[in-house]
C-alpha positions as a Markdown table, in Angstrom:
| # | Residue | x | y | z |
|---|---|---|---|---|
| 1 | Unk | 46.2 | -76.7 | 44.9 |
| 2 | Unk | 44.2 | -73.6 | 43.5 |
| 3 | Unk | 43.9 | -71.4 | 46.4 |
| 4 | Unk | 41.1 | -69.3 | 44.6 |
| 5 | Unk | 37.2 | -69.0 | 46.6 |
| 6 | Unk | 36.1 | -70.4 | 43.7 |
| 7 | Unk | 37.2 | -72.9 | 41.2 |
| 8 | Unk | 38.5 | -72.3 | 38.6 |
| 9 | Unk | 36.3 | -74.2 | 35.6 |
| 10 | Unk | 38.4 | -75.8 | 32.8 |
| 11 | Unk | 36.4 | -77.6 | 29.3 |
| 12 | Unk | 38.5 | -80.0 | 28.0 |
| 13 | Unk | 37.8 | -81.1 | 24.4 |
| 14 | Unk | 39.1 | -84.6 | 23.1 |
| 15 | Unk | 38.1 | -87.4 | 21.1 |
| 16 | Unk | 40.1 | -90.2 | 22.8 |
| 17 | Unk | 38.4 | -91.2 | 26.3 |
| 18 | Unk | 41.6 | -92.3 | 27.9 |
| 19 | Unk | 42.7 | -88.8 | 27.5 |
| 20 | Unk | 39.9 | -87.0 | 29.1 |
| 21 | Unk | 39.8 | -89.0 | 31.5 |
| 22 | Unk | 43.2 | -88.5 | 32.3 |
| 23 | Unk | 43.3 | -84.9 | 31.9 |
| 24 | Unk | 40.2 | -84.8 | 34.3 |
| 25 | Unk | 41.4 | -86.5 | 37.1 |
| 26 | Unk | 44.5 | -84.8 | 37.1 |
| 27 | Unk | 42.8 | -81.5 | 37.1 |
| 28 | Unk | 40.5 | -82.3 | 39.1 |
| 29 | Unk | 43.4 | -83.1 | 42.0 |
| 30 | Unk | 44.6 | -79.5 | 41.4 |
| 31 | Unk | 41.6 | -78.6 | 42.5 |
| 32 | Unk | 39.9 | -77.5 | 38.7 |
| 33 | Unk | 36.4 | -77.9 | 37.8 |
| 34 | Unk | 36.5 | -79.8 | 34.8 |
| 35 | Unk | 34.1 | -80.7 | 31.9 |
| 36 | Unk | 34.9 | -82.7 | 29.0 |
| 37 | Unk | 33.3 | -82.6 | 25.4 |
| 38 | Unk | 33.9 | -85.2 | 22.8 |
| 39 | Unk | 33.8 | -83.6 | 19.6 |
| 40 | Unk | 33.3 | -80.1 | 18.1 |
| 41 | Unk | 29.6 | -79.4 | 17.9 |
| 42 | Unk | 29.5 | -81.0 | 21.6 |
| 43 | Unk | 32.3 | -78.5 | 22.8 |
| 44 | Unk | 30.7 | -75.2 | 21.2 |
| 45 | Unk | 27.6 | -75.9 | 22.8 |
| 46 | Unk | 29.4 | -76.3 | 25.9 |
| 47 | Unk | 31.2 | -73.4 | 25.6 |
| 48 | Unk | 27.7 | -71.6 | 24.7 |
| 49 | Unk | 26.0 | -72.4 | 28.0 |
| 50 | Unk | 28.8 | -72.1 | 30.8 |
| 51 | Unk | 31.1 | -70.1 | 31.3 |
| 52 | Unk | 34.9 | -71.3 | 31.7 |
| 53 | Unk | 38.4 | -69.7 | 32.5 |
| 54 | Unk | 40.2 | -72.3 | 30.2 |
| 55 | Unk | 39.2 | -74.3 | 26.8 |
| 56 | Unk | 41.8 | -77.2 | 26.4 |
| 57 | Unk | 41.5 | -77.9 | 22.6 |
| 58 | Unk | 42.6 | -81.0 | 20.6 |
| 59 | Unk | 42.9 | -80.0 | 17.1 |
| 60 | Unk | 41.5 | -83.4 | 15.5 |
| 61 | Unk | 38.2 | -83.7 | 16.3 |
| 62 | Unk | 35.0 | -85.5 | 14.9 |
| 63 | Unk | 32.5 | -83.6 | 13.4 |
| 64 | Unk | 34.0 | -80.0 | 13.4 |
| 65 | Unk | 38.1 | -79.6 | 13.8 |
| 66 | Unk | 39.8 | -77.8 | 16.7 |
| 67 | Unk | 40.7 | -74.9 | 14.1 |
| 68 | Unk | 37.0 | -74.2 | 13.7 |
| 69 | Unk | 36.1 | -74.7 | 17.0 |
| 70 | Unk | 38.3 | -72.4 | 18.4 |
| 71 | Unk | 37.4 | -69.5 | 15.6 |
| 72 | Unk | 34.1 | -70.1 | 16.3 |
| 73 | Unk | 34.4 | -69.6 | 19.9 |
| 74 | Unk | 36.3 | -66.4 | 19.2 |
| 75 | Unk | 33.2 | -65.3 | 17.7 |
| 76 | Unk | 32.0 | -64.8 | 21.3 |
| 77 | Unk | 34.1 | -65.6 | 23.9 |
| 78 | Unk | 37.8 | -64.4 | 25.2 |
| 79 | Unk | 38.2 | -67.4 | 27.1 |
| 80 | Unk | 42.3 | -68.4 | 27.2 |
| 81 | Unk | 42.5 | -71.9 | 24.5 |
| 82 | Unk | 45.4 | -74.1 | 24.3 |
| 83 | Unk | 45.6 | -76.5 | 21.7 |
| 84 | Unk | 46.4 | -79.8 | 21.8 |
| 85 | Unk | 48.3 | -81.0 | 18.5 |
| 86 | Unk | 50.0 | -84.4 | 17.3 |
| 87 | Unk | 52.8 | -82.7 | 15.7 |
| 88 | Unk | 55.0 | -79.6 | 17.2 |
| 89 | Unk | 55.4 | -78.1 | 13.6 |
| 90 | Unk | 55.4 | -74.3 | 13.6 |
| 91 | Unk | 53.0 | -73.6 | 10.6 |
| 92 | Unk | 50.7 | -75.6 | 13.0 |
| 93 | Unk | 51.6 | -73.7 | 15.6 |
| 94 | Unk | 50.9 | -70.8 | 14.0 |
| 95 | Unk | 47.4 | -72.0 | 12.3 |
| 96 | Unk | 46.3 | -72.4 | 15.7 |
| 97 | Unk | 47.4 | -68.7 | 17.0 |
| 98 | Unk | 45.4 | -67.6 | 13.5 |
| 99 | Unk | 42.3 | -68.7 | 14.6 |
| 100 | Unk | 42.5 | -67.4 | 18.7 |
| 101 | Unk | 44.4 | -69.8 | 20.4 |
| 102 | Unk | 46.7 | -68.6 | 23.5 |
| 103 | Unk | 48.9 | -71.8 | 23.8 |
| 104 | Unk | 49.5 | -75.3 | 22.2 |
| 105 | Unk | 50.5 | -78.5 | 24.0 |
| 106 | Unk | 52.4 | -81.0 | 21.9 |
| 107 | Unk | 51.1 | -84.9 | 22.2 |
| 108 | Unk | 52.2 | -87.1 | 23.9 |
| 109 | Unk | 52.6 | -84.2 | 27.4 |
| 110 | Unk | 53.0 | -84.4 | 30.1 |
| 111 | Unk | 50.0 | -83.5 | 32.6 |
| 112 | Unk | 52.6 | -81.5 | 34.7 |
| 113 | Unk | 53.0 | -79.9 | 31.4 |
| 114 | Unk | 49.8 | -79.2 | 30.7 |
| 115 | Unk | 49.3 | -78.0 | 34.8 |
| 116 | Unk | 52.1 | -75.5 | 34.0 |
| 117 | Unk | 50.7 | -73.9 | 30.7 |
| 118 | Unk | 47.3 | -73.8 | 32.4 |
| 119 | Unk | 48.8 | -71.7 | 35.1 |
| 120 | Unk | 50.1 | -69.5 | 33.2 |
| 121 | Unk | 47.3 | -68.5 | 30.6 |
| 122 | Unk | 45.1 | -68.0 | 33.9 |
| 123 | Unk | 48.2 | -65.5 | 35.2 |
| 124 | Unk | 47.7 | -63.4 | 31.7 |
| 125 | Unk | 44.1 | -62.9 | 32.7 |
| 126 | Unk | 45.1 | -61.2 | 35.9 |
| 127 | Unk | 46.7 | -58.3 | 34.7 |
| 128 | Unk | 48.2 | -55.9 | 37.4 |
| 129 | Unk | 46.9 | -52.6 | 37.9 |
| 130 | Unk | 48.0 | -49.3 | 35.7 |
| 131 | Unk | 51.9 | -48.5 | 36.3 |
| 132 | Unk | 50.7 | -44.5 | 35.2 |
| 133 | Unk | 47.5 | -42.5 | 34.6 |
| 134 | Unk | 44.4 | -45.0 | 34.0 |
| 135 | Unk | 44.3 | -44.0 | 30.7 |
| 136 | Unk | 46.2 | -44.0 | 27.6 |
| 137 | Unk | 45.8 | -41.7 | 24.7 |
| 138 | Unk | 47.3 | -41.3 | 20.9 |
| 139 | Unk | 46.1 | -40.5 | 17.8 |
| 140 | Unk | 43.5 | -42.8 | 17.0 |
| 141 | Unk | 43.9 | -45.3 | 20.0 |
| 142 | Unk | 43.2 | -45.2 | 23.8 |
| 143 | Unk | 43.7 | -47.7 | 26.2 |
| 144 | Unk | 41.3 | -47.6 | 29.4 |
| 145 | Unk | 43.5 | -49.8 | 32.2 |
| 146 | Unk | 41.0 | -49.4 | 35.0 |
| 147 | Unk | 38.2 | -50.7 | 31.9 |
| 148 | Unk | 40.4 | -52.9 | 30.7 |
| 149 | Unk | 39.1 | -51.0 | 27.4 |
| 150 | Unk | 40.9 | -51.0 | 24.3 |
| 151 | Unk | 39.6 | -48.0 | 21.1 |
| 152 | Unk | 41.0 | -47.9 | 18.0 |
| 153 | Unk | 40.0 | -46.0 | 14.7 |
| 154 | Unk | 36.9 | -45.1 | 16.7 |
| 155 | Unk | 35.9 | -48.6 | 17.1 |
| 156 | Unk | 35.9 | -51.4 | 20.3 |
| 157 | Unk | 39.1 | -53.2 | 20.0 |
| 158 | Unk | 38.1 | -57.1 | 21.2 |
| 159 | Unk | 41.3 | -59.3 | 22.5 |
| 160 | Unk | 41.9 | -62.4 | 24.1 |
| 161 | Unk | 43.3 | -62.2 | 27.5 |
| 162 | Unk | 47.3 | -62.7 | 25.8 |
| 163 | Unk | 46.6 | -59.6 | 23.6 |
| 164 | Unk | 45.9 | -57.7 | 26.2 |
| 165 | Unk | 48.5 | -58.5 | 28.2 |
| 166 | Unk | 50.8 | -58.1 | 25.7 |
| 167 | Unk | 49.3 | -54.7 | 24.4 |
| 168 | Unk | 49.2 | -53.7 | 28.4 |
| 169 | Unk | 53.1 | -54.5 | 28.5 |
| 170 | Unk | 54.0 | -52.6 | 25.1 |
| 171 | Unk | 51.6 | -49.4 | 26.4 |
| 172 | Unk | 52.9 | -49.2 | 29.9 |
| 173 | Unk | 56.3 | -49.1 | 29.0 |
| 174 | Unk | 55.2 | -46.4 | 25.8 |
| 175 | Unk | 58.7 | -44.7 | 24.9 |
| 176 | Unk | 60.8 | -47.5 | 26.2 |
| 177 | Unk | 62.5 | -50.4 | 24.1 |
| 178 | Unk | 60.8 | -54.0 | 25.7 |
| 179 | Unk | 63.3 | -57.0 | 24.8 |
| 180 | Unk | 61.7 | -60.2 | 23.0 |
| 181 | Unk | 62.7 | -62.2 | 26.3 |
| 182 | Unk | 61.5 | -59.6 | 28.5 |
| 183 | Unk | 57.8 | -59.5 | 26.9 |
| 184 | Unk | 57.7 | -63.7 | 26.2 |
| 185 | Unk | 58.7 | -64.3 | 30.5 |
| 186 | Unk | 56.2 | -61.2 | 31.4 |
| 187 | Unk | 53.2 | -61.6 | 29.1 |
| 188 | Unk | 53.9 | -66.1 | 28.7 |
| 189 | Unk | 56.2 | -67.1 | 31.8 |
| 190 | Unk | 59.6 | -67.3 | 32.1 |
| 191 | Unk | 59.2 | -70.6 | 30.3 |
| 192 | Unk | 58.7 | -69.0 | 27.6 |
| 193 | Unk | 61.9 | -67.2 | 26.7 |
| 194 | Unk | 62.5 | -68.8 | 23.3 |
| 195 | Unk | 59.0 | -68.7 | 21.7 |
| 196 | Unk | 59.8 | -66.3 | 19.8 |
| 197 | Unk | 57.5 | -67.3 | 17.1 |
| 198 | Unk | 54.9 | -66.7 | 19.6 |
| 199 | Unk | 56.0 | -62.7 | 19.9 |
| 200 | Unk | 56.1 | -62.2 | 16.3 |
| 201 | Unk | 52.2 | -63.8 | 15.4 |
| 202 | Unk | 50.9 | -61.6 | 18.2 |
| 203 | Unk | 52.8 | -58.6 | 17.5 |
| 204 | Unk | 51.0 | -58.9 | 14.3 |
| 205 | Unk | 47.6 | -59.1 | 15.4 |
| 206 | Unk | 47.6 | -56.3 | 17.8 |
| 207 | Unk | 49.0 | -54.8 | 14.3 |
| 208 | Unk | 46.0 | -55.9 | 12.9 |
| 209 | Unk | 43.9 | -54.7 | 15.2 |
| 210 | Unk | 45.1 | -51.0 | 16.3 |
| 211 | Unk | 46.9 | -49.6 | 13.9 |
| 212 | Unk | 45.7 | -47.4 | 10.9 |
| 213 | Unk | 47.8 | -49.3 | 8.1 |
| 214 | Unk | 49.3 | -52.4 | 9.8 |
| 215 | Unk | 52.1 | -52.6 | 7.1 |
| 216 | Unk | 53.1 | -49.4 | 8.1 |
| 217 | Unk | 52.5 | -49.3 | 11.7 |
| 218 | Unk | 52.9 | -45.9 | 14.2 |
| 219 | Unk | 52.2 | -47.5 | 17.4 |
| 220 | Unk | 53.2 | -50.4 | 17.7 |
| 221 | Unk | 57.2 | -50.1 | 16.5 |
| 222 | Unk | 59.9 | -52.7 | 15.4 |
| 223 | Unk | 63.7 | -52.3 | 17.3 |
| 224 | Unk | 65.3 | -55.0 | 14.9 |
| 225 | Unk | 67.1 | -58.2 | 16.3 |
| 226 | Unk | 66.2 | -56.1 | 20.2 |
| 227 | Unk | 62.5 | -55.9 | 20.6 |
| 228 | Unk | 59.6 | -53.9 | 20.6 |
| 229 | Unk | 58.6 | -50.0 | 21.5 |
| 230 | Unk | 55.3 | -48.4 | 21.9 |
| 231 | Unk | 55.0 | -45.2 | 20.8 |
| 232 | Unk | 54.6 | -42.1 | 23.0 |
| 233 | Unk | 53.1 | -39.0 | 23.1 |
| 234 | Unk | 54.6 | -35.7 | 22.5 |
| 235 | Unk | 55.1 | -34.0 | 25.8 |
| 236 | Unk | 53.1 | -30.9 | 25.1 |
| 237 | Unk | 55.2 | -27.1 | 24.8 |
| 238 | Unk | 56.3 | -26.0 | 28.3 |
């Protein structure tokens, strides 16, 4: 059962009634607050008037898609999204992480399936306290932990509760050589091991996003076949 004060509030998006129904009594034993949409248009103006920790997604919807649904809620909300998809293809896959989502669930899952991935989205969103000092400084970029404040080329840096964690990880550990396993279990679950195609998309938005010339990046730095380094600071003259 959630053990949180308050529950947590999950917006699950399908056109097939058996399956929110499902979905919401399931949820809804775990202890979730749960509202269902039943198409697009329905879910965005959902999404527009409450506020939720989770968007459950299903890709094929009526009216406007799943891909256009989430991109539009990116527009204006950081909320965690995992997709639900037919087919476990990973050009889908990685369609979905193109337009914001956090997660995909291949049909026909599992509800303990979708329980688990639900879980662990709502762990990236709690991200433990700063390791060092509270803030983060070089070059162009600073990272305010206590803020949970990201600057970049002198602009706001907005990310979704995964890039954050993800940068969080890769900053905290600045100088030090993170393995691809060791980012997927801390930043997705120990699940999550193998996803490796869910380290590289990211690792390229956060690319996208912070660096000066993402084909050439200075932060954010590739240790081939091992993992990933964040650069640090030169230690100033003693």
């Amino acid at each position: 059962m959630v053990t949180t004060k308050e529950k947590e509030r999950i917006l699950v998006v399908d056109d097939e009634p058996r399956i929110l129904r499902l979905v919401r009594s399931n949820l809804e034993k775990q202890g979730y607050q749960v509202t269902t949409a039943s198409d697009g248009e329905l879910a965005l103006n959902q999404a527009e008037l409450n506020e939720f920790d989770v968007v459950i997604l299903d890709i094929g919807l009526p009216r406007v898609d799943g891909y256009e649904v989430c991109r539009r809620l990116r527009e204006f909300s950081t909320v965690p999204i995992i997709m639900l998809t037919a087919h476990g293809e990973e050009a889908e896959k990685i369609k979905g992480f193109d337009v914001g989502a956090d997660d995909y669930v291949t049909k026909p899952f599992s509800v303990q399936e979708l329980i688990a991935r639900i879980k662990a989205v709502l762990r990236r969103v709690n991200v433990p306290g700063p390791k060092h000092e509270p803030v983060f400084m070089l070059d162009h970029f600073s990272m305010n932990f206590v803020q949970r404040k990201v600057v970049a080329n002198a602009h706001d840096v907005r990310l979704s509760p995964t890039e954050y964690r993800l940068l969080y990880e890769l900053v905290s550990n600045a100088g030090r050589v993170v393995l691809h396993q060791d980012l997927l279990a801390k930043v997705w679950g120990r699940e999550y091991r193998d996803e490796t195609e869910y380290l590289r998309v990211y690792i390229r938005y956060l690319r996208q996003k912070i660096e000066t010339e993402p084909s050439k990046p200075k932060l954010i730095l590739t240790e081939p076949g091992v993992g990933y380094r964040f650069a640090q600071p030169e230690a100033p003259p003693v």
